[in-house]
N, C-alpha and C positions, 0 to 999 in steps of 0.2 A: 799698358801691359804689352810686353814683348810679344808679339806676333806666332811665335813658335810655341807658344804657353798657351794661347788665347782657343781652348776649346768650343767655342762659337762660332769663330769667325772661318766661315766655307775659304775652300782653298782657290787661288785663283786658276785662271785657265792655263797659262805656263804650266803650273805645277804638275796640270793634270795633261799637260801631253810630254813631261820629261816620264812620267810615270808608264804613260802607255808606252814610250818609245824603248825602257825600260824592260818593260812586258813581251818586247819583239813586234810592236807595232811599227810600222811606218807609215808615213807622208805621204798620200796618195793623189791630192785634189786639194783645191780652195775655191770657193763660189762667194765671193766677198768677204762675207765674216765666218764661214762656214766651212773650218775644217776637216776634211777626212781623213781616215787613219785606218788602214790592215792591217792585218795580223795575215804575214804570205802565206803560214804552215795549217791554221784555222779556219782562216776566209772569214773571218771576223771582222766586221764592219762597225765601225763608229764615227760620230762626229763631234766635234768643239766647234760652241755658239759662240760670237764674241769676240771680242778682243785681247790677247794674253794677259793684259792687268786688269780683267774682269774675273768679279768673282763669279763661282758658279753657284748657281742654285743648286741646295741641298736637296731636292728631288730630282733631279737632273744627274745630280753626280753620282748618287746612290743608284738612278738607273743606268747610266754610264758603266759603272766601274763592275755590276753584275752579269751587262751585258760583256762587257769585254774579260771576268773573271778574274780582276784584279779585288785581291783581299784591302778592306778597307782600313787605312789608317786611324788610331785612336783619336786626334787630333780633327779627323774629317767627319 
């Protein structure tokens, strides 16, 4: 099943920082596998665990993407 169809399958971490970067986040830090990411106008703080072709956990991302206010995709 094509990837893009496959309502299961969590999105990986790439995904999830084209999306914030999207959002007007940006690039702040790395602490090994340990992304940061602002929002300059919000002061909104997140992080990506992981590796970009890692998938993220679905309770993870759902807290991810509340904290940072990005509306969730049907797919995710």
């Amino acid at each position: 099943m094509c990837r893009a169809y496959a309502p299961d399958v969590p999105p990986k971490n790439r995904q999830i920082e084209v999306a914030l970067r999207l959002h007007g986040f940006v690039f702040k830090d790395q602490v090994g596998s340990h992304c940061h990411f602002e929002h300059p106008v919000l002061g909104i703080k997140v992080t990506i665990v992981g590796d970009p072709g890692d998938e993220m956990r679905k309770g993870t991302l759902h807290r991810l993407l509340k904290i940072a206010g990005i509306p969730k995709r049907p797919n995710w």
